[in-house]
N, C-alpha and C positions, 0 to 999 in steps of 0.2 A: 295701654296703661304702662307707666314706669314707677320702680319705685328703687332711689341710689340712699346708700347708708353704709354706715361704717359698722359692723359687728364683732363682740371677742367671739373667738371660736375655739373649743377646747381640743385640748391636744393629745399626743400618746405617752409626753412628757409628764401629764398632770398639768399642766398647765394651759394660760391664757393667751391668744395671740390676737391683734387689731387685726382683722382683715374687712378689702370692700367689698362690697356686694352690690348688685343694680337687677332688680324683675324688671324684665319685658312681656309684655304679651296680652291677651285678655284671656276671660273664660270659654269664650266658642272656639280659638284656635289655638291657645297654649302657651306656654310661658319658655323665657330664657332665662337661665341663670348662669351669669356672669361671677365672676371672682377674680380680686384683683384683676381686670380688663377681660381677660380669659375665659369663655365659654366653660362652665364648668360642670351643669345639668341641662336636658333640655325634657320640658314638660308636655304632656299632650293638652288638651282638653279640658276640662272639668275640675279646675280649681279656682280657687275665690280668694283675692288679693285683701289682706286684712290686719287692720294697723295692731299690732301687740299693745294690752294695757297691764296684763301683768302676769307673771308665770312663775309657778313654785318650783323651787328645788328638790330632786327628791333621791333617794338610795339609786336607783339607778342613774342618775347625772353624777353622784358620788366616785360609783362603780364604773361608771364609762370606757374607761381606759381599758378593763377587765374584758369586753364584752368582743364578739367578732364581727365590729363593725370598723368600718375606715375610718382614721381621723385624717385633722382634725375636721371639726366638723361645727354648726352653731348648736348646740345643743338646749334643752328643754323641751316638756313636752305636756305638761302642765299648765297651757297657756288659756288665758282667757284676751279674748279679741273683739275690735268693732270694724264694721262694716263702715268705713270712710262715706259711703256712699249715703246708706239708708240712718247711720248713725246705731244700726242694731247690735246688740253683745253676742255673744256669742263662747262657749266653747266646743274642744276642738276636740274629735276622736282622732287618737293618732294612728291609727291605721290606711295608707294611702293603697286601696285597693280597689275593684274595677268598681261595687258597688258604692262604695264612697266616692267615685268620679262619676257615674253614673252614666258608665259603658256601655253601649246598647249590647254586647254578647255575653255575659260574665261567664270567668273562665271554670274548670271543674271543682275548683275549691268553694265557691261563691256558689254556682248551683245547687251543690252538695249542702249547702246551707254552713257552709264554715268560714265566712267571709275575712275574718280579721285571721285567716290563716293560709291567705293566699301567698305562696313561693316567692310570687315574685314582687309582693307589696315592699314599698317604702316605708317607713315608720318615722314620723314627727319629731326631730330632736333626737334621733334615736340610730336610724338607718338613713344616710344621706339627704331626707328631704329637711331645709332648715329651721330649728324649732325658735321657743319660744324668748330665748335670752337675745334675739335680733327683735328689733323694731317692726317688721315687717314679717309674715308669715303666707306661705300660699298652701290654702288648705283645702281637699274634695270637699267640693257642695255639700256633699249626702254628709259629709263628718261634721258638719256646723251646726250646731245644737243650741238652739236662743236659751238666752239667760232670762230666767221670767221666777219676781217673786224671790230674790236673792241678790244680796251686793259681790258687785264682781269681785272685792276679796275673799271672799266666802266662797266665791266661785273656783276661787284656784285649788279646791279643795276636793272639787266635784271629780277629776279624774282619779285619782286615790283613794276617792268615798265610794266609787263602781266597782275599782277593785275588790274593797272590803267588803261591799255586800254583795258581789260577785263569789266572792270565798262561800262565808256564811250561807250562802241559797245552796251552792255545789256539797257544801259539809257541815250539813246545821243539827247542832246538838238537839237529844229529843228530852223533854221534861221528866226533869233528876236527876239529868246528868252532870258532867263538872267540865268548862269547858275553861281553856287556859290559854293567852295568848303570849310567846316567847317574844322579847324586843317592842315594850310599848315605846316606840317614838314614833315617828312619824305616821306610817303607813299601820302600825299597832293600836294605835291611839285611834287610827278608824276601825278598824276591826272591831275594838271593844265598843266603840261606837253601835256598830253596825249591829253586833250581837246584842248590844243594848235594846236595840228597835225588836230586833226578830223575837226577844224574850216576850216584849209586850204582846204580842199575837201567838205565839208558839208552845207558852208552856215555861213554867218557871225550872231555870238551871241555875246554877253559880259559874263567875266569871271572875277570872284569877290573873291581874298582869305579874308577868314574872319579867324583870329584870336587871341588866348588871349594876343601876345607880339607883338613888331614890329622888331622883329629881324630877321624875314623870308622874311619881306614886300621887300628888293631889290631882292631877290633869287625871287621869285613868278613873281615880274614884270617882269626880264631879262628871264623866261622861258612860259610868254605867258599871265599873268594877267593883266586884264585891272584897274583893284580898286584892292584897297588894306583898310580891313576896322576892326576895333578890334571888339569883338564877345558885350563885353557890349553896344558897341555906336550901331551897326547893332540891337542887342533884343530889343531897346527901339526905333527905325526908322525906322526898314526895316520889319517890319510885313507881313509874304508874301509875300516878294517883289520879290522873284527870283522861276523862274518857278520851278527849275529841284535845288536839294540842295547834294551835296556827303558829306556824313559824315567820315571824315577821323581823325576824333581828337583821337580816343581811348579812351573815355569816355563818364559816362551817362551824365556827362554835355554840351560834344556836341550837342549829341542827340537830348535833349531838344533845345538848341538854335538851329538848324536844324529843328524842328518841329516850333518852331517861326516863321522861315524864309522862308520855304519852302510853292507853293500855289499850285505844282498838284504832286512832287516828291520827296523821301529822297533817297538816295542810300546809304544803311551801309553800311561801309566796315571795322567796329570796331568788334575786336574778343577778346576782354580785359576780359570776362569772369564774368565781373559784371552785375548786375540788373540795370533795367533802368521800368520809367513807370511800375512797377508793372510786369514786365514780369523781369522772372529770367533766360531764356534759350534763350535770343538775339544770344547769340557768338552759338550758336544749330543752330539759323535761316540762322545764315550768314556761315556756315560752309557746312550747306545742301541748300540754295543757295536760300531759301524760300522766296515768298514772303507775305506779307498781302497786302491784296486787302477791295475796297471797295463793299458795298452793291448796286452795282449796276447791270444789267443786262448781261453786257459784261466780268462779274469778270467770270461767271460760263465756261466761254470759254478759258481762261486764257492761255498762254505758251508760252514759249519762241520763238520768234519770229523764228527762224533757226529749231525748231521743227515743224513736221508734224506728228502732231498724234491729238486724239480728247479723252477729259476728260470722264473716263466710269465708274470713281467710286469715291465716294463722302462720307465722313465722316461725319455726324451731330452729332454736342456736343449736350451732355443732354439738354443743357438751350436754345437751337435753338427753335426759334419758328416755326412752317411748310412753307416750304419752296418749291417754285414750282422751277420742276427741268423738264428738256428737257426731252424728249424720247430717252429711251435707254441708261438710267446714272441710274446706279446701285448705293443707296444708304444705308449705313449703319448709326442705333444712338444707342448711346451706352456708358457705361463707357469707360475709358482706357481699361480696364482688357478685355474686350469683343471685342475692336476694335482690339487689338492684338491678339487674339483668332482669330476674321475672317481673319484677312490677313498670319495667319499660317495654313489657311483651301482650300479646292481642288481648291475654285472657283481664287487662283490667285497661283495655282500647274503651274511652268515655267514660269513664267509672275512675273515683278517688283511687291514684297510683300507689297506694298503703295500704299493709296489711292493716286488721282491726287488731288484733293483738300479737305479741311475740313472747314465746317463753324463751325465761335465760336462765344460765346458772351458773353465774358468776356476776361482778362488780363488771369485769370486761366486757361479758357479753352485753351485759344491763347497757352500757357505751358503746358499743357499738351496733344496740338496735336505733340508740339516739341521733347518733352523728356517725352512719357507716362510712365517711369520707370526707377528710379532713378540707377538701376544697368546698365541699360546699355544703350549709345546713339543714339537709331533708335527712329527717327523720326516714326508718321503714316501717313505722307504724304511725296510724290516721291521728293528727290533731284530735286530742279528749278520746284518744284508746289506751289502751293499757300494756303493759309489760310484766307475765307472772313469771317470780324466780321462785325457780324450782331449782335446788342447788345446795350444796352441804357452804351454811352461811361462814363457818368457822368464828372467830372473831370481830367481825365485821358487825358493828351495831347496828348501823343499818339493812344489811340483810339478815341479821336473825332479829329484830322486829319484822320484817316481814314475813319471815317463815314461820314466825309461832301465831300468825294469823292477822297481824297490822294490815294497813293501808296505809299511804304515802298516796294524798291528793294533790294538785296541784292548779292553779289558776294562773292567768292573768289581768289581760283589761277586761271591765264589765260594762255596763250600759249607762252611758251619761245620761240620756235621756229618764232614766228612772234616778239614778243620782241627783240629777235638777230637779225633779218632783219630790223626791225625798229632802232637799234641803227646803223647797218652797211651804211645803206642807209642814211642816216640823219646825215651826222658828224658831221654838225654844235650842232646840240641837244645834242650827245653827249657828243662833251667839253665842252657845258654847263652843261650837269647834272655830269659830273667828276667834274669841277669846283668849280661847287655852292653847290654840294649837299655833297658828299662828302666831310665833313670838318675836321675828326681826320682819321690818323689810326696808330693803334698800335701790337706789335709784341704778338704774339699770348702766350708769357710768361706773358703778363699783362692784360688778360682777365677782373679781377677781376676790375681794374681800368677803364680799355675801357669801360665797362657794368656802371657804376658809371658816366662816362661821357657822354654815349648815353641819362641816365636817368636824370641829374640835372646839364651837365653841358653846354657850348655857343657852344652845337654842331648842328647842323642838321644831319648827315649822320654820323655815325663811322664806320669803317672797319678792320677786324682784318688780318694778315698778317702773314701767315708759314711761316717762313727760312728753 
């Protein structure tokens, strides 16, 4: 199978460049990718060649430049697709891992049951493999998720809407609480979504968008917000005032206003690539799904609620002061350089190469349990473990929210397949989020301009559009 076309691919400039592109290959023996003439990927096995019919733009295509991935690259990752062949729709999980190719061995991240956090996956639009603003897409089998009971505009909504109720399930307000979302645009505007559905089964709370314009405040109300409040009038009123805070804005100026307003939880969900509080590796924390915790006794137990397992290995940063730790919790302190050494050593030979959690005390250590080594991005603590700082926070807002007993949670991608059941079952919700949320789209010749408009112009949602 071939498939030749002309793609923009974004760049390190901010910018747009024409480049060619030509797939070779099928799904039983693997694909080539070419670029401008040039061998430029080569794929194994287990992808499924499928024509793009439309893909949203979203804060992280924004942020791209930010991120530690190579440009340029095609980027998008938000795509909805058909199968040339069978005529079937589809969207696309962007994680390009063994079980998404459907690898007869998967590797220890995959058995460990943490598949979308395999080392050495590819990521869709994201990390090298080509996303959705090309014509053409080659996507693992196992990541193709039929569209069923939803128009494929509505569809391009489905990968952002797993996030938001990804968040929501990891940090869901309990009944009478006040729950707040910083940054309603794009990815905020499902949250509040999202937290809209889980109130109807959960338990009545209030639901507050807070942000910097008021141009989102009628979209937010018509899909489930109870107030609507600007981020300046809220940081100088509402001090703590909302239990549970989702930080959606894609900036460290959210962040901060989230740390203002929140009294027991923040939930990132910013992957913008910049520094905040003195930590330089946030978009590291919220990519491996980490949390920070506080110094309390319950932190050393820590995990995700839907996990059954018990924490057996424990990182301590240099500047930890002695810390009592349960029986039978294996701990290591140490530089970077040593803590990486142990976890390439016998005692975690077949077993997840991370520790389960790491105490720091400091912003630096916090960074360097994230990213101990600027070449490359492994964490030393396990995808969805934690980091408890124990440490004199000084001025630092974000470490004295967590020393006086916060959480700082953190997601990323969620489950399309429940995403698409949620939009199929729920029609009402989803002509409001086609409606409201979706407000430009443009044919996929004017890339350059769509991307211009998502970024500075009276949009909430842009979508780009294959003929």
């Amino acid at each position: 199978m071939e498939a030749s076309f002309s793609a923009f691919e974004y760049t390190a400039q901010d910018s747009f460049i024409e480049t060619d592109y030509r797939f070779t290959g099928d799904t039983s023996t693997g694909w080539t990718i070419s670029r401008n003439g040039r061998e430029h990927l080569a794929l194994g096995p287990g992808y499924r060649l499928l024509r793009t019919m439309y893909c949203g733009i979203c804060s992280t295509d924004l942020d791209r430049r930010h991120l530690p991935f190579s440009l340029p690259q095609v980027i998008g990752h938000e795509a909805v697709a058909t199968d040339p062949a069978t005529g079937r729709d589809y969207v696309i999980e962007i994680n390009d891992t063994c079980m998404a190719r459907g690898d007869a061995s998967p590797e220890t991240f995959c058995a460990s049951g943490l598949p979308t956090h395999c080392p050495g996956r590819m990521v869709l639009g994201i990390d090298r493999l080509p996303g959705g603003f090309g014509p053409w897409v080659l996507a693992p089998v196992n990541a193709c998720v039929p569209v069923e009971g939803v128009t494929l505009r509505a569809a391009t909504l489905a990968e952002p809407l797993a996030a938001a109720l990804h968040a929501v399930a990891v940090s869901p307000p309990h009944a009478g609480e006040s729950a707040a979302v910083v940054g309603p645009g794009r990815l905020g505007l499902l949250i509040i979504t999202a937290l809209s559905l889980f109130r109807k089964k959960a338990g009545s709370f209030t639901i507050t968008a807070i942000g910097r314009s008021g141009k989102s405040v009628p979209t937010a109300l018509a899909l489930g917000a109870d107030n609507t409040f600007s981020a300046a009038t809220s940081r100088k009123r509402d001090i703590g005032a909302y239990d549970i805070v989702f930080d959606a804005s894609g900036s460290p100026e959210g962040l901060e206003t989230s740390l203002a307003l929140a009294r027991r939880e923040i939930h990132l969900k910013s992957t913008n690539g910049q520094p905040c509080c003195g930590i330089r590796n946030l978009t590291g924390l919220v990519v491996d799904e980490i949390s920070l915790l506080p110094p309390v006794p319950g932190s050393i137990d820590f995990h995700w609620e839907e996990e059954d397992r018990k924490n057996s290995s424990i990182y301590l940063s240099p500047g930890v002061d002695a810390y009592g730790l349960p029986d039978g919790v294996r701990a290591h302190r140490g530089d970077a350089a040593s803590a990486e050494a142990f976890l390439l050593g016998t005692e975690f030979s077949g077993r997840l190469p991370r520790f389960d959690l790491a105490i720091a005390s400091s912003a630096e250590e916090i960074d360097m349990c994230l990213r101990p080594d600027s070449g490359h991005e492994r964490s030393l603590v396990r995808p969805r473990g934690g980091i408890i700082f124990r440490g004199d926070p000084g001025d630092n807002p974000l470490l004295r929210f967590i020393a006086s007993g916060g959480r700082l949670r953190s997601t990323r991608c969620g489950d399309l397949k429940q995403a698409i059941r949620v939009l199929g079952r729920n029609a009402e919700t989803a002509a409001l989020l086609e409606k409201h949320i979706i407000t430009h789209e443009f044919p996929a010749s004017r890339i350059p301009e769509a991307f211009e408009m998502a970024r500075k112009g009276p949009s909430i949602k842009v979508i780009i559009r294959h003929d």
